[in-house]
LOFI-358476 format. One record per residue: residue number from 1; y, z, x of N, C-alpha, C, CB in turn. Coordinates in pm, 1 decimal, m for minus. Glycine has a CB too. Example, Ala and Ser with C-alpha at 12.3 -4.5 7.8 and 13.67 -1.06 7.14 Angstrom:
// LOFI-358476
{1 {m569.0 780.0 1319.0} {m450.0 780.0 1230.0} {m330.0 780.0 1320.0} {m447.3 904.6 1130.8}} {2 {m225.0 708.0 1285.0} {m106.0 714.0 1367.0} {3.0 787.0 1290.0} {m59.8 572.5 1408.4}} 
//
This chain:
// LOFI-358476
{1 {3882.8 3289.4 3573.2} {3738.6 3292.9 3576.9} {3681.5 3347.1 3445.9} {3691.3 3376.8 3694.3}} {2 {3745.7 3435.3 3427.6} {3705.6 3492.6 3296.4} {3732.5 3410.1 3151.8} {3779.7 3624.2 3289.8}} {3 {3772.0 3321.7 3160.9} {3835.9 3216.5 3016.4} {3710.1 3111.7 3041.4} {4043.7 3116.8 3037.0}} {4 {3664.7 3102.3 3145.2} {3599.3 2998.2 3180.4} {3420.4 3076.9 3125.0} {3641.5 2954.4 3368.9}} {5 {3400.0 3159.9 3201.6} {3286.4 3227.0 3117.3} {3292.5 3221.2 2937.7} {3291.7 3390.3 3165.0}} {6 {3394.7 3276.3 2919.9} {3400.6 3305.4 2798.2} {3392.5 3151.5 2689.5} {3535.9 3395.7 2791.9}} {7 {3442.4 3046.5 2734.9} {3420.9 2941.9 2713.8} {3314.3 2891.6 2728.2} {3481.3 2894.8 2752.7}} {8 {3249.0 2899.6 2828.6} {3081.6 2891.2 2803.7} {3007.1 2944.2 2725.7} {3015.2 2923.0 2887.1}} {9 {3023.0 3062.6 2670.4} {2937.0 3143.8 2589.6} {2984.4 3071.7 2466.3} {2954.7 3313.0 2596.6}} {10 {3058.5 3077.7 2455.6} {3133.4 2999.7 2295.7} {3046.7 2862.8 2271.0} {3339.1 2938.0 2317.4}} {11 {3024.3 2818.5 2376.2} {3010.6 2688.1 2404.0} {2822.8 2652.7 2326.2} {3039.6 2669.9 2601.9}} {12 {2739.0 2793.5 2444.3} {2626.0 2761.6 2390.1} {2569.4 2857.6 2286.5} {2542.9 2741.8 2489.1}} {13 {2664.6 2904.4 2241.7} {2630.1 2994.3 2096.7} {2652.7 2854.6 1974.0} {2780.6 3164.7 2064.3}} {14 {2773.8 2796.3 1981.1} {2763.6 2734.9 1887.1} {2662.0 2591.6 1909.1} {2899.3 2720.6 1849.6}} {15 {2594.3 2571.2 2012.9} {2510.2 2461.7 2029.3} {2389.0 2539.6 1994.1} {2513.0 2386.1 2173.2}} {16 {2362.3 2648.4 1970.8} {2208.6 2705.8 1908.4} {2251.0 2737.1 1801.5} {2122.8 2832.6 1973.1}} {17 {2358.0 2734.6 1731.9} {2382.1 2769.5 1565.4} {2352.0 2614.8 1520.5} {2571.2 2837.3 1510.7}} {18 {2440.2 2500.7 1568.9} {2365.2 2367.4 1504.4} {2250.7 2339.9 1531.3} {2415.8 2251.9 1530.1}} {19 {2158.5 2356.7 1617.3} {2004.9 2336.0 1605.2} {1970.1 2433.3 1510.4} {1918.2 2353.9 1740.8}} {20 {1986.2 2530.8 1531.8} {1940.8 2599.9 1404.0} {1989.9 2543.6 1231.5} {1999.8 2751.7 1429.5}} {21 {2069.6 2452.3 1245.7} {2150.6 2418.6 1136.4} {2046.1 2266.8 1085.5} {2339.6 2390.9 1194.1}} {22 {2071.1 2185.9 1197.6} {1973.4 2082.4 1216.6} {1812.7 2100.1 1168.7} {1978.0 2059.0 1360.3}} {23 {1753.9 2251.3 1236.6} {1567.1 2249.4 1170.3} {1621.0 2285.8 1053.0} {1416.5 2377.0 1235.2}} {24 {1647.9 2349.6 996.6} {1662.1 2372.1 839.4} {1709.8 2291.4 765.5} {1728.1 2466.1 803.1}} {25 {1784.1 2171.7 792.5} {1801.0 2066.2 701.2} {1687.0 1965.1 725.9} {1941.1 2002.8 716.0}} {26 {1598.7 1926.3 849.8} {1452.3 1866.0 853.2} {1343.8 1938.9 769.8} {1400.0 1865.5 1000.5}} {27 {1322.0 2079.7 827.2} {1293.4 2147.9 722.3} {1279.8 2101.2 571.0} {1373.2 2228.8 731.3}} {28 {1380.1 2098.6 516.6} {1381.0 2096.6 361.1} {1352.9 1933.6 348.6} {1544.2 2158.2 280.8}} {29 {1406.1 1872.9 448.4} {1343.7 1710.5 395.4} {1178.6 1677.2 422.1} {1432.9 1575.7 495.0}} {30 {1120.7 1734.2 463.9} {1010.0 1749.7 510.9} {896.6 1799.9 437.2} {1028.8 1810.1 599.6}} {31 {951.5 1934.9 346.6} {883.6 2037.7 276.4} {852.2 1925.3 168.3} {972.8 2186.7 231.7}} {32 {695.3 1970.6 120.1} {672.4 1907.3 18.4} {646.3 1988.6 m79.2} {589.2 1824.8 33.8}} {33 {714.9 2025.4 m204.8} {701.0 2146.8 m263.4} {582.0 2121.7 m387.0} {853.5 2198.7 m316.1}} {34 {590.8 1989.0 m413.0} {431.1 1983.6 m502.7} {291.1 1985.3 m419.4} {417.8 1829.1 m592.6}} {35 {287.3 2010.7 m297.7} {211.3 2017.0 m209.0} {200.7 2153.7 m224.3} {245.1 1958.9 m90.3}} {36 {267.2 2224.5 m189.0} {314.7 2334.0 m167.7} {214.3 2424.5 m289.0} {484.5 2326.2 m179.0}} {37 {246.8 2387.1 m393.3} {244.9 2447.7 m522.9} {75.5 2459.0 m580.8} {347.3 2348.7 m624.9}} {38 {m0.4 2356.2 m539.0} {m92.7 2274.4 m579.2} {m230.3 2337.2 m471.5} {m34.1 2103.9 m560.8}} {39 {m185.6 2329.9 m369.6} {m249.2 2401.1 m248.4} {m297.5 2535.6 m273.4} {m153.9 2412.1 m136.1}} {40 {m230.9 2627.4 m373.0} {m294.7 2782.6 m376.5} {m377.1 2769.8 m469.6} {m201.8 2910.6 m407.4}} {41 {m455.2 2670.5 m530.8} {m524.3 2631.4 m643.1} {m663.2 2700.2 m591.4} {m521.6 2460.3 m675.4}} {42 {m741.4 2787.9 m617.7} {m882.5 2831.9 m592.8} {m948.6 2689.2 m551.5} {m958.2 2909.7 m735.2}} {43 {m1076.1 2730.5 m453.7} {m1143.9 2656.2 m449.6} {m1277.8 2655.0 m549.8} {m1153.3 2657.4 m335.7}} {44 {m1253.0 2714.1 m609.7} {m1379.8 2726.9 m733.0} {m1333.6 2637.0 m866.5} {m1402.2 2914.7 m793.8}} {45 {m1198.6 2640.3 m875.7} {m1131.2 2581.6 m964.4} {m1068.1 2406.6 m942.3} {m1028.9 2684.2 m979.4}} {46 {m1146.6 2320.3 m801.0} {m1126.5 2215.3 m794.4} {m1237.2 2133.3 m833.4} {m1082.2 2199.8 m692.3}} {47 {m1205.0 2010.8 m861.2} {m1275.5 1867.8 m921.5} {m1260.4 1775.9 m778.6} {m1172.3 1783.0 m1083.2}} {48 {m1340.2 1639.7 m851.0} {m1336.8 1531.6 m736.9} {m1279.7 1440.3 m818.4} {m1477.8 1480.0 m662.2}} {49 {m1227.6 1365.1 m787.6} {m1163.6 1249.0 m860.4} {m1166.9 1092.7 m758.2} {m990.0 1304.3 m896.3}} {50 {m1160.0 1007.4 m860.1} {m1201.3 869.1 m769.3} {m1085.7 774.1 m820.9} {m1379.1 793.2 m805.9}} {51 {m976.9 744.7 m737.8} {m887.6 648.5 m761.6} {m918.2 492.1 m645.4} {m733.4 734.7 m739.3}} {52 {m871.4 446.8 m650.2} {m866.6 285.0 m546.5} {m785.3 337.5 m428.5} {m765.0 118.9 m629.5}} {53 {m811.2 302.0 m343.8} {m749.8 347.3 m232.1} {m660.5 279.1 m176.4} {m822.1 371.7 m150.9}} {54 {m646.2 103.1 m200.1} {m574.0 8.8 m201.2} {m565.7 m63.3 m303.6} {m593.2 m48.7 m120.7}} {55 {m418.2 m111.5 m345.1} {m407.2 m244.0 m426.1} {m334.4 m331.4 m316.8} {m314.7 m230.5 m582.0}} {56 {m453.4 m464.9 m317.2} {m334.0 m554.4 m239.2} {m340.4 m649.9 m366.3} {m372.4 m639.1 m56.5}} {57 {m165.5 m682.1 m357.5} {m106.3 m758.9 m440.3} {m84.8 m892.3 m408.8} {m5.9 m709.2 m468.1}} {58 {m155.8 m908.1 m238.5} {m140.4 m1037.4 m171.5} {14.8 m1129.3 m137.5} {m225.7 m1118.7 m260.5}} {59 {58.5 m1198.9 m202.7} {177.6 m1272.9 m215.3} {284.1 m1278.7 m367.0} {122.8 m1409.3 m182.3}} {60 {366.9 m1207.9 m417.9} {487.0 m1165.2 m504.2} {610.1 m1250.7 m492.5} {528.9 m1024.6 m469.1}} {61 {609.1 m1284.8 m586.4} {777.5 m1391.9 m599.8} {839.1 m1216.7 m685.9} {772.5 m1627.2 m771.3}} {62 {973.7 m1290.9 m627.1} {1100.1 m1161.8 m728.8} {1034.1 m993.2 m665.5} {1060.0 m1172.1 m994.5}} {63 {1136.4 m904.8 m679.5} {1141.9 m803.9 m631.7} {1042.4 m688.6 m714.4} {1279.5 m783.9 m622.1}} {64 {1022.6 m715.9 m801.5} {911.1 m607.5 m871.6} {816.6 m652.9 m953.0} {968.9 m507.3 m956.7}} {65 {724.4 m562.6 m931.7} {554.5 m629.8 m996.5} {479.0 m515.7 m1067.3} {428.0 m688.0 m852.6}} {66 {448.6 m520.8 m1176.9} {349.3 m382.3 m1214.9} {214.8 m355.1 m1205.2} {351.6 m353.7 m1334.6}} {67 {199.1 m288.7 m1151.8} {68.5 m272.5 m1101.6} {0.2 m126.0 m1196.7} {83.1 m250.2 m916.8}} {68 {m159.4 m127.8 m1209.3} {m204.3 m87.4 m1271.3} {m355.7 6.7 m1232.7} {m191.0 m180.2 m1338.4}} {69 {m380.2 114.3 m1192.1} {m491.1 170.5 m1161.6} {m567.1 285.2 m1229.1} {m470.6 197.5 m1058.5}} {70 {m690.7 323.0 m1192.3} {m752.1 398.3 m1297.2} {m812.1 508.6 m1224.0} {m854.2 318.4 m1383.2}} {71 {m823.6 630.4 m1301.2} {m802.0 738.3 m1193.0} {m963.9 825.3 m1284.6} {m589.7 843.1 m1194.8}} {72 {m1047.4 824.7 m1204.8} {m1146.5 901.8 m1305.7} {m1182.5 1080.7 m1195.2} {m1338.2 763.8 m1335.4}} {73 {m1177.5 1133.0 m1332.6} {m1225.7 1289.0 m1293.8} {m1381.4 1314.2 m1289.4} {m1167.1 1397.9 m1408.5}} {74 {m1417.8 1284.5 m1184.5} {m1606.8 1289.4 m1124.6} {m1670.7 1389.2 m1133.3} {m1644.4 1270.1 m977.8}} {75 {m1584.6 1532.0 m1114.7} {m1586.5 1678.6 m1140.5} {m1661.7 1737.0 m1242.8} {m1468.3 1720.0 m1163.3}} {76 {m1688.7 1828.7 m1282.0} {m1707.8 1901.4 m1345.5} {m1622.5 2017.8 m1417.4} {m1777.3 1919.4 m1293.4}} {77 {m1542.4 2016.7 m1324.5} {m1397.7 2096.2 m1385.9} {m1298.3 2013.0 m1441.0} {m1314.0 2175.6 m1274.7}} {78 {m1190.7 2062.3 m1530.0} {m1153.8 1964.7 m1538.5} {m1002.9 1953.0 m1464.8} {m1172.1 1938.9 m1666.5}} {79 {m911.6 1867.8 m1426.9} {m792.7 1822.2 m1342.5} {m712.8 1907.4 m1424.6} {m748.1 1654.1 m1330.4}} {80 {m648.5 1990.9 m1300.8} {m493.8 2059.3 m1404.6} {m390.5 2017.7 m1270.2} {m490.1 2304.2 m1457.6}} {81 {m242.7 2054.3 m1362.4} {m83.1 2033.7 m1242.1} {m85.9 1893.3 m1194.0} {m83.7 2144.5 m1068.9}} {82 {m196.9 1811.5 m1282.2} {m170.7 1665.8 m1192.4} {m21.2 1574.9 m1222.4} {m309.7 1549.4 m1238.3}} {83 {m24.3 1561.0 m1081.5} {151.9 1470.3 m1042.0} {119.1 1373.0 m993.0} {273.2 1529.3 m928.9}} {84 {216.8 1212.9 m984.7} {226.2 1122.7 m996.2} {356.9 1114.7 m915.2} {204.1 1089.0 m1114.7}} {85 {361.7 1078.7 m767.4} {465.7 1049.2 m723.2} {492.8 908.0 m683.0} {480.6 1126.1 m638.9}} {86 {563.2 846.1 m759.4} {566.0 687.9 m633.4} {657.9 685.8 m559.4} {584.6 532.9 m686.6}} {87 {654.7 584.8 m433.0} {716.5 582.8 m336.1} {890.2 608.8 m318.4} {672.5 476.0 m302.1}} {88 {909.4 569.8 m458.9} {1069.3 559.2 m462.4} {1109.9 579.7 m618.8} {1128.2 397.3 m401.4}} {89 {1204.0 680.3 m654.3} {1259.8 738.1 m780.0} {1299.8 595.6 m851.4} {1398.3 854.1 m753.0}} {90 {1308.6 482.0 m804.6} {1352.4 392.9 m859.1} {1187.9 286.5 m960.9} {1447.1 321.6 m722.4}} {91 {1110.9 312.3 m850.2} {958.5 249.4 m933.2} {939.3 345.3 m1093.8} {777.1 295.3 m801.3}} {92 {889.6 252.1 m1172.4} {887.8 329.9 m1315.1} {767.9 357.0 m1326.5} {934.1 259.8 m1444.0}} {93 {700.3 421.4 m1397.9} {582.2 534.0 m1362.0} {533.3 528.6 m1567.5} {675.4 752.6 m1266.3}} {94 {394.8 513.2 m1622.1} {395.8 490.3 m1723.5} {397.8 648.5 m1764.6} {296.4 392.7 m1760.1}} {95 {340.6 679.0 m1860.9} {379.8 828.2 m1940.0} {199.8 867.1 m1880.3} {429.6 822.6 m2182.6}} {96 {169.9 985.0 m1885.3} {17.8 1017.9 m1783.4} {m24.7 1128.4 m1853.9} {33.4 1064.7 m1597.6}} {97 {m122.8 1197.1 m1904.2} {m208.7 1303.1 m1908.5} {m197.5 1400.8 m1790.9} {m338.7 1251.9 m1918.8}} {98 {m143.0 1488.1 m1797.9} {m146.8 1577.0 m1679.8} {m303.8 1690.8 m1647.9} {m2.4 1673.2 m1708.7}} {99 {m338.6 1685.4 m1745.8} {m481.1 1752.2 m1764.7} {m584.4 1640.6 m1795.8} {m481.7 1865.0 m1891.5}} {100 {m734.0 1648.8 m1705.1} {m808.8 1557.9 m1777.2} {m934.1 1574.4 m1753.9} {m778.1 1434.5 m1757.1}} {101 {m1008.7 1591.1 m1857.8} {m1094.7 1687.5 m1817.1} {m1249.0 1635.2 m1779.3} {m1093.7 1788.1 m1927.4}} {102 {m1342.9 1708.3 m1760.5} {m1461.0 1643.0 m1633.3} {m1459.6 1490.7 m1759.5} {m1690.0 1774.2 m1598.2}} {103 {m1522.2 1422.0 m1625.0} {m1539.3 1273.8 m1658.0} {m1496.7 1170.2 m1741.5} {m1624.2 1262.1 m1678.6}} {104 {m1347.9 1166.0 m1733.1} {m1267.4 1079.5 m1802.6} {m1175.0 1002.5 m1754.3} {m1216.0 1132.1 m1878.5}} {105 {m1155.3 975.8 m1771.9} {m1027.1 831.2 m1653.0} {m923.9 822.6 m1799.7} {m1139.7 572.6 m1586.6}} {106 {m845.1 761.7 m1707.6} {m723.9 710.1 m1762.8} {m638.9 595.4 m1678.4} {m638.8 829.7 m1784.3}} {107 {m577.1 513.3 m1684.4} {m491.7 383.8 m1654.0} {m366.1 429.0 m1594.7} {m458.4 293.0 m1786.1}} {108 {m311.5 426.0 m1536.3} {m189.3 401.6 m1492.1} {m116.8 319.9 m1437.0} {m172.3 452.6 m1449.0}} {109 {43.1 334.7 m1504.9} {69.5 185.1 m1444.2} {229.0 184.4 m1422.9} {16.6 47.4 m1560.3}} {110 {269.9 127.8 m1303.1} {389.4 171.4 m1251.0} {402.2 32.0 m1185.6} {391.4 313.2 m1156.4}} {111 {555.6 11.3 m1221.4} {673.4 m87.1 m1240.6} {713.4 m82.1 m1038.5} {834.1 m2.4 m1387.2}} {112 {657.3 m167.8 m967.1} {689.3 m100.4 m866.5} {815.3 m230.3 m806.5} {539.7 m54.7 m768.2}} {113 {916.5 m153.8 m745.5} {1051.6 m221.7 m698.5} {1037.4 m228.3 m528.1} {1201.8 m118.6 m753.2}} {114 {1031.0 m372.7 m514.6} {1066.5 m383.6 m328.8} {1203.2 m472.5 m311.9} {917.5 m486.2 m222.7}} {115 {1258.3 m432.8 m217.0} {1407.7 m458.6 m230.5} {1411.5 m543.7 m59.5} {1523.0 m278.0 m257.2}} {116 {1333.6 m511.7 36.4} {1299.1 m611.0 128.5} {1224.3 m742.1 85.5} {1224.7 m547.8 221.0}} {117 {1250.5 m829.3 187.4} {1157.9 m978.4 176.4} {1016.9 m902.7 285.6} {1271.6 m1171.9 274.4}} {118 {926.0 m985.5 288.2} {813.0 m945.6 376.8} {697.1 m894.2 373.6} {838.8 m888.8 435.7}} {119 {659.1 m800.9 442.7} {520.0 m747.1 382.8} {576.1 m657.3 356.4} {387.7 m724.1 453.4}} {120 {506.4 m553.4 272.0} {528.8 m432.8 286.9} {370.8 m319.8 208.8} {691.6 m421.7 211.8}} {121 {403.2 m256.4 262.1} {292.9 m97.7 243.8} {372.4 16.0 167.3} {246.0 m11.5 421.4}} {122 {316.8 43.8 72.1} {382.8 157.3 0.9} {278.8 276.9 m74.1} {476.6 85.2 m113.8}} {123 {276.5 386.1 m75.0} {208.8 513.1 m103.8} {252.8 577.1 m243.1} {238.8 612.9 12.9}} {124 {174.4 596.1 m318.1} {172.0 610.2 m456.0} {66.9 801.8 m468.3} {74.4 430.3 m533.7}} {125 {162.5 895.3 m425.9} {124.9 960.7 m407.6} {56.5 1090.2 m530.0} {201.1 961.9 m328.8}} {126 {m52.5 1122.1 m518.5} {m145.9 1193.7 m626.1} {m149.4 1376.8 m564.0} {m337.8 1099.3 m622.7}} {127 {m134.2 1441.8 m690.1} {m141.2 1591.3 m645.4} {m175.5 1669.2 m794.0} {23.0 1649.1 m566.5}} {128 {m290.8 1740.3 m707.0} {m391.9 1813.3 m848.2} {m470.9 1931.2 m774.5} {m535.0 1682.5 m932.3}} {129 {m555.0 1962.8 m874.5} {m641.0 2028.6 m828.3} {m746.4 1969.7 m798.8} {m660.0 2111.5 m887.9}} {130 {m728.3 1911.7 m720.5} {m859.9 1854.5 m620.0} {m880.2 1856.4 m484.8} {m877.6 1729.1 m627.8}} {131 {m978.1 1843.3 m406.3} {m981.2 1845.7 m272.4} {m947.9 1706.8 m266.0} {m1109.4 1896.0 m201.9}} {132 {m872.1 1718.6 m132.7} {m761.8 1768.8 m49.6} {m632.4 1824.5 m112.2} {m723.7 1664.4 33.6}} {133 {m600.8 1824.0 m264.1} {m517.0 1850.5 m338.0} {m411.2 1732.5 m343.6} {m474.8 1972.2 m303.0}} {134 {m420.6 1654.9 m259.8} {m317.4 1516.7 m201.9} {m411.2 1394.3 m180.2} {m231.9 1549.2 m31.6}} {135 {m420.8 1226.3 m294.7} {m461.0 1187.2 m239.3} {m316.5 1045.9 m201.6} {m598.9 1186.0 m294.2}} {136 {m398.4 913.7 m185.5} {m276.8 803.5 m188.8} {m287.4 687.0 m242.4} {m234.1 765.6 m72.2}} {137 {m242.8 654.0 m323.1} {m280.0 481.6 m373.4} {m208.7 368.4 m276.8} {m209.4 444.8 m550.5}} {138 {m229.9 350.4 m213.0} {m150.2 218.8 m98.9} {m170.9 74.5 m174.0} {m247.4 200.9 89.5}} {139 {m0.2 10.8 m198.0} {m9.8 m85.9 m251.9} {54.1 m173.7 m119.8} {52.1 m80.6 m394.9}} {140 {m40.2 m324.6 m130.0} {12.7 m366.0 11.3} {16.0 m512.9 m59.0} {m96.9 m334.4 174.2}} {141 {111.3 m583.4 19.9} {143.2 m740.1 4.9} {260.7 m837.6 85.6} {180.0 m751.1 m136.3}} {142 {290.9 m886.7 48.6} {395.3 m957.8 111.3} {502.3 m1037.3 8.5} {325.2 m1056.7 206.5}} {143 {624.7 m989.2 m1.4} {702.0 m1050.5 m42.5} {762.7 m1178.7 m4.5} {757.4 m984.2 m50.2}} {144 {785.9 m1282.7 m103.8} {885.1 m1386.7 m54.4} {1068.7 m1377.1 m103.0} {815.5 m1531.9 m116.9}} {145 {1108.8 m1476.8 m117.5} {1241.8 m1476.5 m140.3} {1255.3 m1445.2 m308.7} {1306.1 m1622.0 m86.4}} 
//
């Protein structure tokens, strides 16, 4: 009786050490640390900025297309810590101004790679000092063969 208890305890100690093992590796895939970073930014010290909220690219032959958008600072302050994430380490991303100050735009333009046939939706993600501190460029279309 007693091997049998004791085997149970063994049993659900180590089934709450892998959940515990399990949230901390979601955890870290989850955490967004330029979010993170960007977020303790004063609110006295944010701008507004005006990017496109969609590119549809409609219909794409071949797996990658470059696409091109323009990002203006509406603010009065000017944009600092600004990041440029696209959807996948593999899309190429042009070279960017990380500072920009009240009312100026700039172009950007990123090499973007789809490796499915079909439609697809993809997030071209922005982080600054601005409200919401996070915005998204959604590029949408449909691939063929």
């Amino acid at each position: 009786m007693k091997k049998y208890i004791c085997l149970l305890l063994i049993g659900l100690l180590s089934c709450k050490q892998e959940k515990n093992i399990q949230k901390n590796r979601l955890d870290q895939k989850t955490r967004d640390e330029i979010y993170e970073k960007v977020s303790h930014i004063p609110d006295h010290q944010l701008t507004k900025i005006e990017i496109p909220e969609f590119i549809d690219l409609d219909t794409i032959e071949g797996d990658q297309k470059k696409i091109s958008f323009t990002i203006t600072n509406k603010g009065n302050r000017t944009l600092t810590s600004f990041v440029i994430k696209p959807p996948c380490s593999c899309n190429e991303l042009s070279k960017y101004d990380s500072i920009m100050l009240p009312h100026t735009s700039q172009t950007i333009s990123v090499n973007m790679k789809f490796n499915k046939v079909g439609n697809f939706y993809e997030g071209i993600t922005l982080y600054g000092s601005f409200y919401p501190y996070m915005k998204k460029v959604y590029v949408e279309g449909f691939r063929r063969k």
